[in-house]
C-alpha positions in Angstrom: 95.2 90.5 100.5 97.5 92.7 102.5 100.0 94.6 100.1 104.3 93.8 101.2 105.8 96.7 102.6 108.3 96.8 100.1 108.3 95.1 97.1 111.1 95.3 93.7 110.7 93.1 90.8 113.9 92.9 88.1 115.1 96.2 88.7 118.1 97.0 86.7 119.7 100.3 86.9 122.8 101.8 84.4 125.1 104.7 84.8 127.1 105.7 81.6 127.4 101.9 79.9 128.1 100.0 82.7 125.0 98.4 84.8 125.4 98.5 88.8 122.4 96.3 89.3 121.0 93.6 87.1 117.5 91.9 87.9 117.7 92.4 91.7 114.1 91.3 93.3 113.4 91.8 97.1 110.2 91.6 98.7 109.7 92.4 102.4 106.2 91.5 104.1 106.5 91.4 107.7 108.1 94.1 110.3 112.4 92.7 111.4 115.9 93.3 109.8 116.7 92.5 106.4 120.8 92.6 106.0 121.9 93.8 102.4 125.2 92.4 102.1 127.5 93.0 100.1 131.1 94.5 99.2 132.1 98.4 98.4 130.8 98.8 94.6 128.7 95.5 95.0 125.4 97.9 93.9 123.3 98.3 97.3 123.7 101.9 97.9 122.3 102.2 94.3 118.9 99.6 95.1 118.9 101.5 98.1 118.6 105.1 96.4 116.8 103.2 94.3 114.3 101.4 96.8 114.0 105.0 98.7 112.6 107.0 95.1 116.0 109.1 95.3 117.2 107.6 92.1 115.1 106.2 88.8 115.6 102.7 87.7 116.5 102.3 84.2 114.6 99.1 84.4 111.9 97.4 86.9 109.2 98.1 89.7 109.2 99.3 93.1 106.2 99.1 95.1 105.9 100.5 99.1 102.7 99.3 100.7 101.5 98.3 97.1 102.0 102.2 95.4 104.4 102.7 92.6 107.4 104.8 93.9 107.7 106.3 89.9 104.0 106.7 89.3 103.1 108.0 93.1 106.6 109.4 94.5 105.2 111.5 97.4 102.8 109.1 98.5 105.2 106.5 98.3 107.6 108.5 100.0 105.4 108.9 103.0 106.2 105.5 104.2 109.7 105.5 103.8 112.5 106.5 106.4 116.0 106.9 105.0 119.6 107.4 106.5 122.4 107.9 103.9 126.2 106.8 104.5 126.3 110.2 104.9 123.4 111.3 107.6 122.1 114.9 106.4 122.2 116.4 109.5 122.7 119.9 110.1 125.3 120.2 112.4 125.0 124.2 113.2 120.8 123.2 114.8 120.1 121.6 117.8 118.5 118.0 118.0 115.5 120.0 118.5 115.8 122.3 115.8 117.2 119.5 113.5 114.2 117.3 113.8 111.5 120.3 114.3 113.2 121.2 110.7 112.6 117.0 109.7 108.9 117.0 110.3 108.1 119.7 108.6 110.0 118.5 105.7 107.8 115.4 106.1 104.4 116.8 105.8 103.8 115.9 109.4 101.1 118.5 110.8 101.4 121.4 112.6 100.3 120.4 115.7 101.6 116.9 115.7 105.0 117.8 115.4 106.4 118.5 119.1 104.8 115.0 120.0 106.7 113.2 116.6 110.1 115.0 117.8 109.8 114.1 121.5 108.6 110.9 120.5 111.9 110.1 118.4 114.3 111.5 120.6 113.4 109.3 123.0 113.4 106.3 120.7 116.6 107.0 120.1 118.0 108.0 123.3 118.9 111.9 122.4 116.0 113.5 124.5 118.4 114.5 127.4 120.7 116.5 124.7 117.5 118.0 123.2 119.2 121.4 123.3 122.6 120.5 122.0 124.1 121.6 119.0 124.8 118.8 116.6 127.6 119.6 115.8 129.1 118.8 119.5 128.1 115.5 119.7 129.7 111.8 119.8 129.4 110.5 116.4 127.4 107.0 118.0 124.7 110.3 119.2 125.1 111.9 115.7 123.9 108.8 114.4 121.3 108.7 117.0 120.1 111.7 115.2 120.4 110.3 111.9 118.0 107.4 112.9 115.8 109.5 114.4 115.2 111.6 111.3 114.3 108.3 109.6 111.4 107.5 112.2 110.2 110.3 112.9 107.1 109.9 110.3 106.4 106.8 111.2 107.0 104.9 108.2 106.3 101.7 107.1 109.9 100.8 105.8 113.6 102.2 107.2 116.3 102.2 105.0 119.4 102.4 106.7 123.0 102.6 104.6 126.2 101.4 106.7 125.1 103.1 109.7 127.7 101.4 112.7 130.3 102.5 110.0 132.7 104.7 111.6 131.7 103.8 115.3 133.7 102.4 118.0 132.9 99.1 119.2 130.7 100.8 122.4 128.9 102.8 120.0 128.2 100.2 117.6 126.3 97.9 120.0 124.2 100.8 121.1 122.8 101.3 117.5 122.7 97.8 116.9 120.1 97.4 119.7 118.6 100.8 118.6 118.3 99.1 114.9 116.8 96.0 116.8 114.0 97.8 119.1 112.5 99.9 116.0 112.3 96.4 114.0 109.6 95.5 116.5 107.5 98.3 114.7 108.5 98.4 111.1 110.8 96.7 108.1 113.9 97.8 108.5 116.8 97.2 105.7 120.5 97.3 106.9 123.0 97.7 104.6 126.7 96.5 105.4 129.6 95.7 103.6 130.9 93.9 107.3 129.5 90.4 107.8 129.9 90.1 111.2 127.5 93.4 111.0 124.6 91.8 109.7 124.8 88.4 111.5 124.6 90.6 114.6 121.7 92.3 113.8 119.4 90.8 111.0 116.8 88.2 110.7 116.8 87.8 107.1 119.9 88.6 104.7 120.4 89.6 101.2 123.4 89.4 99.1 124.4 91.6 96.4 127.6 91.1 94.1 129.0 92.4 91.1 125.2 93.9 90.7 123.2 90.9 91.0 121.6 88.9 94.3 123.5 85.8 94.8 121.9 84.8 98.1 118.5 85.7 99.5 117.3 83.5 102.9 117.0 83.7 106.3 120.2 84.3 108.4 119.9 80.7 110.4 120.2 79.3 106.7 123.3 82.1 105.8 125.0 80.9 108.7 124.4 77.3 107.9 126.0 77.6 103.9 129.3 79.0 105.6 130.9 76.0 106.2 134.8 76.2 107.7 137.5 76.0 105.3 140.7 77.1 107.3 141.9 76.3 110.9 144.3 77.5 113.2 146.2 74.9 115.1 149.4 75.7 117.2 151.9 72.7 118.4 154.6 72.9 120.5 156.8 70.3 118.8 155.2 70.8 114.8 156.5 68.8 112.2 157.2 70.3 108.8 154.2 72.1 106.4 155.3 68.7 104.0 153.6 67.0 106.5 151.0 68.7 107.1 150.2 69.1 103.4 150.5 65.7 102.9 146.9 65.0 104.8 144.1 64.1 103.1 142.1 66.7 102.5 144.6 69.2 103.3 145.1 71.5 100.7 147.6 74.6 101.9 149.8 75.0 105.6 150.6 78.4 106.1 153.3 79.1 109.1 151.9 82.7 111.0 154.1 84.9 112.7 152.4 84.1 116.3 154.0 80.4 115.5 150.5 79.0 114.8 149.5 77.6 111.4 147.1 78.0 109.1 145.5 74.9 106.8 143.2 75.3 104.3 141.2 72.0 103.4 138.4 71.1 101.4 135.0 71.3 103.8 133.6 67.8 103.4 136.6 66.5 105.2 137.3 65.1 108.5 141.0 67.2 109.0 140.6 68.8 112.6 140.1 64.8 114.0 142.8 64.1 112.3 145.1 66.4 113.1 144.6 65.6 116.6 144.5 61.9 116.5 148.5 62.6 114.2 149.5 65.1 116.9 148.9 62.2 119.7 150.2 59.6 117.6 153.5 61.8 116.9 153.9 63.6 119.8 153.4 66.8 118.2 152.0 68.5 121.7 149.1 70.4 119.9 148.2 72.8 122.3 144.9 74.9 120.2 142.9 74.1 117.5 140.3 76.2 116.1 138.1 76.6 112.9 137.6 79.3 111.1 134.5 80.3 109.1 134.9 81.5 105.1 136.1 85.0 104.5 133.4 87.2 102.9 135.5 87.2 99.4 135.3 83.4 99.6 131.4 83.6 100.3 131.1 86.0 97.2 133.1 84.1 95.1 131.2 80.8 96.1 127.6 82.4 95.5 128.5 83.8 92.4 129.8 80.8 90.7 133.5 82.0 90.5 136.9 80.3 91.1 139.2 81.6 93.6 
């Protein structure tokens, strides 16, 4: 039986007296984009670090193409690619230099090493600014960089930590497809504290809050649990939020400052057909009417059992 490329069973890690993960399990057994989810503090860098053999667990396993990343670090290690929050570039080398200086660091030999380097510059688009300095590039090609550090091995599993985060919007579609075209190859796990991040780019998803995994499923079936709770409506003749409120199923009108409105209703209820068949009926000239999908608080808070 073919080992999973990644595999971590109850994993439990403690700094000082507080825990930042508690019984986290993740298994990965096929090449695509796993999303780990979850909100600043929520404990994925920490799996991560641990997941990549950069910090112990206090408890639990973690096993890379079936070796134990404690018992067999280096080995281990040889299949994994990693890029921090903060990529460890050096920005005074040239792409060249940088990654020359990334290979060796990897073990890769001798003579294999100019084919790894070109080979990951051009995954990753840098080739042309092969001789640049690092340090006077975009940051969307500094990340470039980043990624390419983390493939240029060839491993088995890529860890990547936030990597759109500080991108502009150009900048983070061109990783995004990046992230996407070296998922054809390998596992890749994307780590986001954005949801609109990870529905954009991963086939599975993984949430983490308050240190444990709350959801763990396929993004299809993510998308599929979100079910609207608010919608925007905007009338040019709107009767009071009494009114409003007063609709079954209604539970909060909220006036906006564009002159649009905000209800909140319970999800198992019919509210957007009825607000348009009351907005006919009283001539309330409703002009838009749109849902809107559950805020990522309201997701955490549902999956971890909490009241809001």
């Amino acid at each position: 039986m073919e080992n999973s490329i990644v595999k971590a069973t109850h994993l439990w890690h403690k700094y000082s007296r507080d825990w930042a993960i508690r019984d986290i399990n993740l298994e990965i057994s096929q090449v695509g984009v796993l999303g780990l989810l979850g909100s600043n503090g929520a404990g994925k860098s920490t799996t991560m670090n641990i997941l990549c053999g950069v910090l112990n667990q206090t408890e639990g396993t973690v096993l890379i193409d079936g070796i134990d990343i404690r018992k067999s670090p280096e080995e281990a290690k040889m299949r994994i690619g990693f890029l921090p929050q903060n990529a460890p570039l050096h920005l005074d080398l040239t792409v060249s230099e940088y990654l020359t200086y990334c290979a060796y660091l990897r073990n890769i030999k001798k003579q294999d090493i100019k084919a790894a380097v070109n080979a990951a510059m051009e995954k990753c688009g840098v080739a042309h600014f092969r001789s640049r300095v690092i340090n006077n590039l975009s940051g969307g090609y500094r990340q470039r960089v980043g990624i390419a550090q983390s493939i240029i091995h060839r491993p088995k599993l890529v860890v990547l930590d936030e990597p759109t985060n500080g991108l502009d919007p150009n900048q983070i579609l061109e990783v995004r497809k990046l992230i996407k075209e070296i998922a054809t190859e390998r596992a890749v796990i994307f780590s986001s504290h954005i949801l609109s991040e990870v529905q954009a780019t991963c086939d599975n998803i993984r949430m983490i809050e308050g240190g444990k995994m709350v959801f763990a499923d396929t993004m299809t079936a993510f998308n599929n649990y979100i079910s609207p709770n608010s919608l925007l409506v905007y009338m040019d003749n709107p009767p009071g939020t009494e009114i409003l409120t007063g609709i079954p199923g209604v539970t909060k009108a909220q006036l906006l400052n564009d002159g649009g409105i905000r209800l909140h209703f319970y999800s198992n209820t019919r509210v957007s057909s009825q607000i348009i068949e009351l907005a006919v009926t009283n001539n309330w000239q409703l002009t838009e009417i749109m849902l809107e999908k559950s805020s990522l608080d309201e997701i955490f808070a549902q999956l971890s059992n909490k009241t809001t």
